[in-house]
Biotite code that builds the C-alpha atoms (Angstrom):
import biotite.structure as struc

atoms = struc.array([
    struc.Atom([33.122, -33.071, -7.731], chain_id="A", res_id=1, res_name="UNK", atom_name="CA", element="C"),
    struc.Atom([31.333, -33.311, -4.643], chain_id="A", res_id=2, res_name="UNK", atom_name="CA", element="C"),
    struc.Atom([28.698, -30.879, -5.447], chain_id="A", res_id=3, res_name="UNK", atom_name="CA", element="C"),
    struc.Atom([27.376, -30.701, -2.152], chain_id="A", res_id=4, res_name="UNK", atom_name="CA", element="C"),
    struc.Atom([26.205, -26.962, 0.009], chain_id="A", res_id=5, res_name="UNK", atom_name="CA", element="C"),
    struc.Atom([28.428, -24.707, 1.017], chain_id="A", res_id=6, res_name="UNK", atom_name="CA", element="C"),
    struc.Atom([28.216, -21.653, 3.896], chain_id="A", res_id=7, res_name="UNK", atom_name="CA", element="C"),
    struc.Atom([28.172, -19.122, 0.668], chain_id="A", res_id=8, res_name="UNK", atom_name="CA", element="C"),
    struc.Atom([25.394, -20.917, -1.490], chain_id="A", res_id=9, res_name="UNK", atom_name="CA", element="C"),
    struc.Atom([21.957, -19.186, -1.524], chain_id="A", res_id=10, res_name="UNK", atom_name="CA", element="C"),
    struc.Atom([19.413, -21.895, 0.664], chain_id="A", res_id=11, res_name="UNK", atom_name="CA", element="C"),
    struc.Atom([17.878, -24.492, -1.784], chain_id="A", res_id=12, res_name="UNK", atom_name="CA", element="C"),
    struc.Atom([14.202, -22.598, -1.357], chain_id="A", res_id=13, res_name="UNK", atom_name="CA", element="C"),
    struc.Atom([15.074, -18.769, 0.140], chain_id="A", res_id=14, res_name="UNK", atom_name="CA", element="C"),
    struc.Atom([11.232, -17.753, 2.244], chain_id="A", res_id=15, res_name="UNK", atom_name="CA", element="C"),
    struc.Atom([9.308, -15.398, -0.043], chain_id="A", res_id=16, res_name="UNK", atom_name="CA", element="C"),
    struc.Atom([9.989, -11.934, 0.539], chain_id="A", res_id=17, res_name="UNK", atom_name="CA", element="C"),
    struc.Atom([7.287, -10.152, 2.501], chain_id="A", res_id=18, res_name="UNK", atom_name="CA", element="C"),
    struc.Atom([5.166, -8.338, 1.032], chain_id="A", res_id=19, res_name="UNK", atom_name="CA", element="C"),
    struc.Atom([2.438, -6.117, 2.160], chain_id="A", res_id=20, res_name="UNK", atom_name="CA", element="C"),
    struc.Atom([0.571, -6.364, -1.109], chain_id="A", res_id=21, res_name="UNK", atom_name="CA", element="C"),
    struc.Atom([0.859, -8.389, -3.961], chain_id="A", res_id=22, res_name="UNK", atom_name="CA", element="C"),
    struc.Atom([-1.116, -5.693, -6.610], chain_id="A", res_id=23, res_name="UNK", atom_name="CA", element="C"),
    struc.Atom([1.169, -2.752, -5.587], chain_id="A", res_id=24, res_name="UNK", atom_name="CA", element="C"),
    struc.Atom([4.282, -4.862, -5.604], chain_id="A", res_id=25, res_name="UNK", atom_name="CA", element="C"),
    struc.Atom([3.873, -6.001, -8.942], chain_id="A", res_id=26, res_name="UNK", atom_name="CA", element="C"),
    struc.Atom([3.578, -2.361, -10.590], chain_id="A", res_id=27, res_name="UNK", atom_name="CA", element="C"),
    struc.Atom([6.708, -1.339, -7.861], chain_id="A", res_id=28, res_name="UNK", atom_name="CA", element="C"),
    struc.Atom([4.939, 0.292, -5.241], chain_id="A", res_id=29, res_name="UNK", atom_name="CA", element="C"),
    struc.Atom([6.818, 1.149, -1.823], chain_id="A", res_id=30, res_name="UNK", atom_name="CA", element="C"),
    struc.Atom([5.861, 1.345, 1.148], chain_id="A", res_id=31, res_name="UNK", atom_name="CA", element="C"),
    struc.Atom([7.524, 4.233, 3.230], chain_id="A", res_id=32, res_name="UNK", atom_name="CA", element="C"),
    struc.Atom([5.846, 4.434, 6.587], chain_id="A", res_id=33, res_name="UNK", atom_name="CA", element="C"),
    struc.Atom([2.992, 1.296, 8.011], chain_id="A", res_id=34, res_name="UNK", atom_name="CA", element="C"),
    struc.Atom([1.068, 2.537, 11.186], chain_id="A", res_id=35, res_name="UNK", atom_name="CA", element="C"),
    struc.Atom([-2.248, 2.999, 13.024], chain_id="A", res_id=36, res_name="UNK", atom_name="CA", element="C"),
    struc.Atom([-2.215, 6.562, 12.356], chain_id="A", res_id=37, res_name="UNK", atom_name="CA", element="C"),
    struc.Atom([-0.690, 7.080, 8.349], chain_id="A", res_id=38, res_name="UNK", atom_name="CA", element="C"),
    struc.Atom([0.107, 4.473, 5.850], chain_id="A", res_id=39, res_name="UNK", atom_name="CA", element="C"),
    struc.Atom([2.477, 6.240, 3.234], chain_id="A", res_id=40, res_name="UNK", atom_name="CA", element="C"),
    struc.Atom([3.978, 5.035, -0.134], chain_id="A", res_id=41, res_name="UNK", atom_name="CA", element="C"),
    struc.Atom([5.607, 6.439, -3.681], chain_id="A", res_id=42, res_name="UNK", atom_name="CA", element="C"),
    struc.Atom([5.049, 4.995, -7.048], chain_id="A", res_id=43, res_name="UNK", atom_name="CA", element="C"),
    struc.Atom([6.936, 5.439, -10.318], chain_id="A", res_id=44, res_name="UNK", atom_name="CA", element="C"),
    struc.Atom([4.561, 6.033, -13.071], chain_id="A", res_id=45, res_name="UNK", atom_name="CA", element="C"),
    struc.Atom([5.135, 3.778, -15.735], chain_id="A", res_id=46, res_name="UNK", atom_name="CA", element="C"),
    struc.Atom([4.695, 1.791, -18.605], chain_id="A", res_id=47, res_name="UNK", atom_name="CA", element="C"),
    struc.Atom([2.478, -0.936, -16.960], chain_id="A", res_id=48, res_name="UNK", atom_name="CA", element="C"),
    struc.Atom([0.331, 1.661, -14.790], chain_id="A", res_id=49, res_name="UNK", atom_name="CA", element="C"),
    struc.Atom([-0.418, 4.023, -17.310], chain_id="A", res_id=50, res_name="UNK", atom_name="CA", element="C"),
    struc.Atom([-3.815, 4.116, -19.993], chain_id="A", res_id=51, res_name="UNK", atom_name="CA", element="C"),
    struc.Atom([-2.603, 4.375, -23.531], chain_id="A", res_id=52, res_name="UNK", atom_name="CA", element="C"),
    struc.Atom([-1.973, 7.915, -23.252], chain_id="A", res_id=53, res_name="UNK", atom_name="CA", element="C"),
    struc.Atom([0.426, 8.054, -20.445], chain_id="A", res_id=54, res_name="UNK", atom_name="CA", element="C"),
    struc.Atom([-1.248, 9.420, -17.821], chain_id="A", res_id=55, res_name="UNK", atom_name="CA", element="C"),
    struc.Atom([-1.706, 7.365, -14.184], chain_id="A", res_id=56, res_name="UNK", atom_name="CA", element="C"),
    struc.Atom([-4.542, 4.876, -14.992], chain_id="A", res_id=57, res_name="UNK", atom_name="CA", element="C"),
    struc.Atom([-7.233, 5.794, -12.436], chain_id="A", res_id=58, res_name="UNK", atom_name="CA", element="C"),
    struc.Atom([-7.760, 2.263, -11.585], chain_id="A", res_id=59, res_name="UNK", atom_name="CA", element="C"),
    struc.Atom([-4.099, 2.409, -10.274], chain_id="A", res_id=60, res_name="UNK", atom_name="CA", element="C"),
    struc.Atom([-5.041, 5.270, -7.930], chain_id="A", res_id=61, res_name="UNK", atom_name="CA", element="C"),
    struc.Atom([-8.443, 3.585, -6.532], chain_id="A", res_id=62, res_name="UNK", atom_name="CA", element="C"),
    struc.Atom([-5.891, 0.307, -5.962], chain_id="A", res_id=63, res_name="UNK", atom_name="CA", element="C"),
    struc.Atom([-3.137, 2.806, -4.096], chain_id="A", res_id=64, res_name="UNK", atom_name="CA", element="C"),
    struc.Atom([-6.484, 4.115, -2.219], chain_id="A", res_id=65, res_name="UNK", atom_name="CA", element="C"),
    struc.Atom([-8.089, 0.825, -1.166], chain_id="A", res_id=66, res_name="UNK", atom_name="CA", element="C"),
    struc.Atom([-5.011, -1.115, -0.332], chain_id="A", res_id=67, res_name="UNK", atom_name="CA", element="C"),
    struc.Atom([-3.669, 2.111, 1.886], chain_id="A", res_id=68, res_name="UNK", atom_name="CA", element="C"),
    struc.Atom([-6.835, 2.523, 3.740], chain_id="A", res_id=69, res_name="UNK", atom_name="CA", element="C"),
    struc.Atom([-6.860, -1.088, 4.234], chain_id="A", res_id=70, res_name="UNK", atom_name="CA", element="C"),
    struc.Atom([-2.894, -1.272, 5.696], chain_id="A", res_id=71, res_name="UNK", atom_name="CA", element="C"),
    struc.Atom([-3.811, 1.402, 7.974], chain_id="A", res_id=72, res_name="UNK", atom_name="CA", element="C"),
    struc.Atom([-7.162, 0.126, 9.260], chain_id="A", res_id=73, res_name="UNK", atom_name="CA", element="C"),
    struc.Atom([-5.632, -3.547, 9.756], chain_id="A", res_id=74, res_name="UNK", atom_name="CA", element="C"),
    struc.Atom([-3.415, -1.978, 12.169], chain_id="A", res_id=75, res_name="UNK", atom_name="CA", element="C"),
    struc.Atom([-5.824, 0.132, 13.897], chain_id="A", res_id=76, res_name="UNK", atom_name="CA", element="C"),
    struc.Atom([-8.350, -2.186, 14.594], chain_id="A", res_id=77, res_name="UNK", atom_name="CA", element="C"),
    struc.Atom([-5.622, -4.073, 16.591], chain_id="A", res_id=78, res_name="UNK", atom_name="CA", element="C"),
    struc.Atom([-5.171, -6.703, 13.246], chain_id="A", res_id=79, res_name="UNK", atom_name="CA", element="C"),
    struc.Atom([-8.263, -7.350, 12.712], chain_id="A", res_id=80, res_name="UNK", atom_name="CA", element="C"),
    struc.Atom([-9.665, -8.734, 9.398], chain_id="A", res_id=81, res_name="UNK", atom_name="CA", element="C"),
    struc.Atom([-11.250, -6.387, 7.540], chain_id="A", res_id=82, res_name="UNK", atom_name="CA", element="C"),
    struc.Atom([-13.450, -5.752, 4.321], chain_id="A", res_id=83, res_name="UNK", atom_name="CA", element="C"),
    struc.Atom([-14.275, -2.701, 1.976], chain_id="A", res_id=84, res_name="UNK", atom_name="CA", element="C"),
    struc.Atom([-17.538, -0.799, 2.633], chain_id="A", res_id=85, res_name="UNK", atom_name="CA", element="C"),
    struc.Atom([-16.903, 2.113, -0.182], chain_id="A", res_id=86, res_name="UNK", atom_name="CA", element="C"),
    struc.Atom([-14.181, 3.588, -2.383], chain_id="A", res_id=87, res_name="UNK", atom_name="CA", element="C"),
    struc.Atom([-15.365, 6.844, -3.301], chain_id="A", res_id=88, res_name="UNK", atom_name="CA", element="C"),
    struc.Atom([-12.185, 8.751, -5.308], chain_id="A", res_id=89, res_name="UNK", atom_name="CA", element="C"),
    struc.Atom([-11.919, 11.839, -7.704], chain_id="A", res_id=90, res_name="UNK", atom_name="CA", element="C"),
    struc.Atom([-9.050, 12.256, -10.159], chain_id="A", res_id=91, res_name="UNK", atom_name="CA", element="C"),
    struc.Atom([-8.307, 15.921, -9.968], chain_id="A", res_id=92, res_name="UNK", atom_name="CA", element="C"),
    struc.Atom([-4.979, 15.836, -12.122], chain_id="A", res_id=93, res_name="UNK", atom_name="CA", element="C"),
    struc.Atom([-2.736, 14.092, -14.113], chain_id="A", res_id=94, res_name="UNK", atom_name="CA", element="C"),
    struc.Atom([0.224, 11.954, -13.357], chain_id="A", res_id=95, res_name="UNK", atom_name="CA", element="C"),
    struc.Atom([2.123, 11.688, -16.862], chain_id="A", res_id=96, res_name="UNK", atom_name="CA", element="C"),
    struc.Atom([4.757, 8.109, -17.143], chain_id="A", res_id=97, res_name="UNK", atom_name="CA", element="C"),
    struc.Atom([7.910, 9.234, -15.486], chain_id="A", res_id=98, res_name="UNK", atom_name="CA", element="C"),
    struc.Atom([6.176, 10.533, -12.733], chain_id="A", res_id=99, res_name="UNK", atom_name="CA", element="C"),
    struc.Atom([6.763, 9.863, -9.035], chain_id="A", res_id=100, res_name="UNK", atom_name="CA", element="C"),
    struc.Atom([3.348, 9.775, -7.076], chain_id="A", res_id=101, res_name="UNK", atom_name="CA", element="C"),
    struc.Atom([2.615, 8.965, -3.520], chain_id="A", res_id=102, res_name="UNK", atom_name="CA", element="C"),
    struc.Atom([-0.512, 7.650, -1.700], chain_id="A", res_id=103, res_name="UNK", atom_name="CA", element="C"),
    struc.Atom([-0.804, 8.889, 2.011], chain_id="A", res_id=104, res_name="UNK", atom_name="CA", element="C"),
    struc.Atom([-3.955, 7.527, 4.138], chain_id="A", res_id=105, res_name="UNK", atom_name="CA", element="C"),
    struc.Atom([-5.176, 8.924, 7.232], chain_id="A", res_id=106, res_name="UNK", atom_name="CA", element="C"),
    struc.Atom([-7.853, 8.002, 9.183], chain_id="A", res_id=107, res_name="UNK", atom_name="CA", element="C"),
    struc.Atom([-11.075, 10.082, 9.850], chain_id="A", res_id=108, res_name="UNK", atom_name="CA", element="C"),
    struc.Atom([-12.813, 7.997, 11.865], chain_id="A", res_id=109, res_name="UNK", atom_name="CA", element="C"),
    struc.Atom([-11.384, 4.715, 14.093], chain_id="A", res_id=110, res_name="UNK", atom_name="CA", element="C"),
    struc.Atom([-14.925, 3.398, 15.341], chain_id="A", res_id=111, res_name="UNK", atom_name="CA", element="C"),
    struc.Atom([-14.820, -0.272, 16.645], chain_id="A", res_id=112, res_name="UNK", atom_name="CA", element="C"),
    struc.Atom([-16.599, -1.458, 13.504], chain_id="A", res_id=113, res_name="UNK", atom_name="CA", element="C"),
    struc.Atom([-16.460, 1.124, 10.959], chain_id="A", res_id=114, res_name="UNK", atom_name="CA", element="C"),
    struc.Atom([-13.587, 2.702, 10.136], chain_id="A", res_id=115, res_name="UNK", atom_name="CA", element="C"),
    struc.Atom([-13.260, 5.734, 7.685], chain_id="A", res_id=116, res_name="UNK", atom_name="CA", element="C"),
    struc.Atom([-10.062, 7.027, 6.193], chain_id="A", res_id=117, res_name="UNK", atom_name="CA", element="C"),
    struc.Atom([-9.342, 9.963, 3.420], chain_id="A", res_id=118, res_name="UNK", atom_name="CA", element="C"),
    struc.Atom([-6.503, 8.976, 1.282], chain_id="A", res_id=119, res_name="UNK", atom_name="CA", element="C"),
    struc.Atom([-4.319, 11.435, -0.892], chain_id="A", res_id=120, res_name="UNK", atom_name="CA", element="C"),
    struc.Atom([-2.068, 10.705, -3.645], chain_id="A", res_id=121, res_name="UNK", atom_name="CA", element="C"),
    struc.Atom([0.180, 13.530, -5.099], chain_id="A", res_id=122, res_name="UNK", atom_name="CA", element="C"),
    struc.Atom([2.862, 13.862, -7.765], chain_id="A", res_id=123, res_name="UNK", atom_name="CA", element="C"),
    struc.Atom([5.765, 14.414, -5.559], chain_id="A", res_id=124, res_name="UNK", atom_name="CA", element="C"),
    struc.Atom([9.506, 15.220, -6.420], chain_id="A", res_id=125, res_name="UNK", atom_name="CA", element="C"),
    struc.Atom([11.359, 12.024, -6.191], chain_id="A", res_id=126, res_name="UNK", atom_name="CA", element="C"),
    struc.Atom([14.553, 13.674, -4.675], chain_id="A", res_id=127, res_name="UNK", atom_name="CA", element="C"),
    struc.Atom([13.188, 15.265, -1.777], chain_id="A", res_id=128, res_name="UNK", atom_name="CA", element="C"),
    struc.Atom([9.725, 14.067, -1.451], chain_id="A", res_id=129, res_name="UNK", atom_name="CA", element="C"),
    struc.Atom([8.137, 17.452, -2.025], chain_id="A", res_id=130, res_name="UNK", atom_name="CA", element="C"),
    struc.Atom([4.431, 17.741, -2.761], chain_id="A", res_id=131, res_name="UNK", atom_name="CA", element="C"),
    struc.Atom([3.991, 18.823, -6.098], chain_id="A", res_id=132, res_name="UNK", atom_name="CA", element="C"),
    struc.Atom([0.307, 18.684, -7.598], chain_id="A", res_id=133, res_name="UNK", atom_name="CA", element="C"),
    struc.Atom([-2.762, 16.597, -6.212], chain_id="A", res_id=134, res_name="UNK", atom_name="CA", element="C"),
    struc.Atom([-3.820, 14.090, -8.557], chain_id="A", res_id=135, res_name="UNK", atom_name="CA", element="C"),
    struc.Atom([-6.384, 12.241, -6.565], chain_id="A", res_id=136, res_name="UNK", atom_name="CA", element="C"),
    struc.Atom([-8.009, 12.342, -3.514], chain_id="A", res_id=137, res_name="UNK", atom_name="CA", element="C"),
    struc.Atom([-10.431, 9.481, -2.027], chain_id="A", res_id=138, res_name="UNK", atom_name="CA", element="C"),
    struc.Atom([-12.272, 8.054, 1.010], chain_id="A", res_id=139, res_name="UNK", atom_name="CA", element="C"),
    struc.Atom([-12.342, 4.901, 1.944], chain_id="A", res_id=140, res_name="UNK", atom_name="CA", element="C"),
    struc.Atom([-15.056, 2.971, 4.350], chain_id="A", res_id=141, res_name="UNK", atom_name="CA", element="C"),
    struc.Atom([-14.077, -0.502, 5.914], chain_id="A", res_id=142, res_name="UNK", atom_name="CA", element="C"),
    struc.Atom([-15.650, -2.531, 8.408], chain_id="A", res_id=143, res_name="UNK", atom_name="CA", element="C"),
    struc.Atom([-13.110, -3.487, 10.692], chain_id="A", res_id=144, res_name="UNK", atom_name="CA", element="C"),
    struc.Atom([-14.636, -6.110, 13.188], chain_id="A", res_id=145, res_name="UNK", atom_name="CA", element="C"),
    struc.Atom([-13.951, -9.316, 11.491], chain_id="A", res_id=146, res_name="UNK", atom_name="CA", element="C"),
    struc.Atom([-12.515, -12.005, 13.241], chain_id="A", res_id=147, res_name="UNK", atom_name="CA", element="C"),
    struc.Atom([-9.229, -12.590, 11.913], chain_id="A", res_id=148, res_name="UNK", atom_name="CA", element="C"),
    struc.Atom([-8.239, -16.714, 10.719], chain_id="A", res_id=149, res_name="UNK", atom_name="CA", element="C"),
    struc.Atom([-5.471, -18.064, 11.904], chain_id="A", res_id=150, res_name="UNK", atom_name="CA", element="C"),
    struc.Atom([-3.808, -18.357, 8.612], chain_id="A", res_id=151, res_name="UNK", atom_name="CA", element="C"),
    struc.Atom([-3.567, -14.493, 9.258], chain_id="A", res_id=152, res_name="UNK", atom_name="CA", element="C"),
    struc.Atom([-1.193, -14.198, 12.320], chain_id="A", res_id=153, res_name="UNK", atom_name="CA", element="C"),
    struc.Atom([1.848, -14.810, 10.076], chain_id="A", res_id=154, res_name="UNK", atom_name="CA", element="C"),
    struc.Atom([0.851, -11.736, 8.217], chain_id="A", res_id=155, res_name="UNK", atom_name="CA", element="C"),
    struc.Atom([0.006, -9.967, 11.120], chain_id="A", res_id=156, res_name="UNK", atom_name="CA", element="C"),
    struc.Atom([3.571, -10.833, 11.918], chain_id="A", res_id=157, res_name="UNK", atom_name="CA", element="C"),
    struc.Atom([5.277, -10.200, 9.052], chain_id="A", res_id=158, res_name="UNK", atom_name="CA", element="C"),
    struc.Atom([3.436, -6.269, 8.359], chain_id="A", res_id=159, res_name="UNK", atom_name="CA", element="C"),
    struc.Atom([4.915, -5.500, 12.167], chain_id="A", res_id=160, res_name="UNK", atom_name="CA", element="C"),
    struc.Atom([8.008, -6.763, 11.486], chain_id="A", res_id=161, res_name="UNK", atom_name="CA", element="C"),
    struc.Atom([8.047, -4.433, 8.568], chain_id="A", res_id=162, res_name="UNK", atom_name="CA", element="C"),
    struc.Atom([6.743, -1.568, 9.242], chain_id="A", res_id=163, res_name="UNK", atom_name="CA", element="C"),
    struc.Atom([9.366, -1.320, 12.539], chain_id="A", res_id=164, res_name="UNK", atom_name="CA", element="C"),
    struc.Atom([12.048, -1.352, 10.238], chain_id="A", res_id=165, res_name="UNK", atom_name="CA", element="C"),
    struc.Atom([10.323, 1.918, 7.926], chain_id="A", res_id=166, res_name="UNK", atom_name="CA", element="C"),
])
């Protein structure tokens, strides 16, 4: 009758549950590996990422592109904001629904204010991560001298918190 808390009852308003992007998260994208150097991450091909005839919509792949780049140049600049420059990408081949793909970003170029990085994204084999066909390869230039606002530091804080526990 008392209806009151107990130890085992979930809190009243649980925190959110970080996430590094809000886009990717929503079409089930993971993150597998968050640092100055590679920013790596697998999505299942499915119903809501596909074009009507099943295949990865590009517009998926520039969005795995952009937001990879951007993870990866966030960190190297020392968490600094950021902002897009260019997103130049070519589709070379097909991801079909029921795929596995994943996006890996490395940087080509860490200046202080521009920073360039090549992103790949390949149809892998979900079981042991295996590289299996390229399906679209992209660069991506950011300018990465922004000063950050303060609203910011609990992100900053909640992408190292983690990416230490990839």
């Amino acid at each position: 009758m008392g209806g009151g808390a107990t130890a085992s009852d979930p809190p009243a308003n649980p925190p959110p549950a970080f996430r590094v992007d809000r886009a990717l998260h929503a079409l089930g994208f993971e993150f597998t590996r968050v640092t100055a150097d590679e920013v790596v991450g697998r999505l299942p091909v499915t119903e809501t990422c596909c074009q009507p005839f099943d295949w990865l919509n590009g517009g998926v792949s520039a969005l795995m592109a952009e937001t990879t780049a951007s993870i990866g140049c966030y960190v190297a600049s020392g968490y600094r904001r950021l902002a897009g420059v260019q997103l130049s990408i070519n589709h070379v081949g097909p991801a079909r629904l029921g795929d596995v793909v994943q996006a890996r970003a490395t940087p080509i170029q860490l200046g202080r204010k521009i920073q360039v990085w090549e992103v790949q994204i390949w149809q892998i084999d979900p079981s042991t991560s295996e590289r299996k066909d390229l399906v679209s390869t992209a660069r991506v230039t950011l300018l990465a001298n922004l000063s950050t606002p303060d609203k910011m530091k609990s992100f900053e804080e909640g992408l190292k918190k983690f990416s230490s526990k990839l």
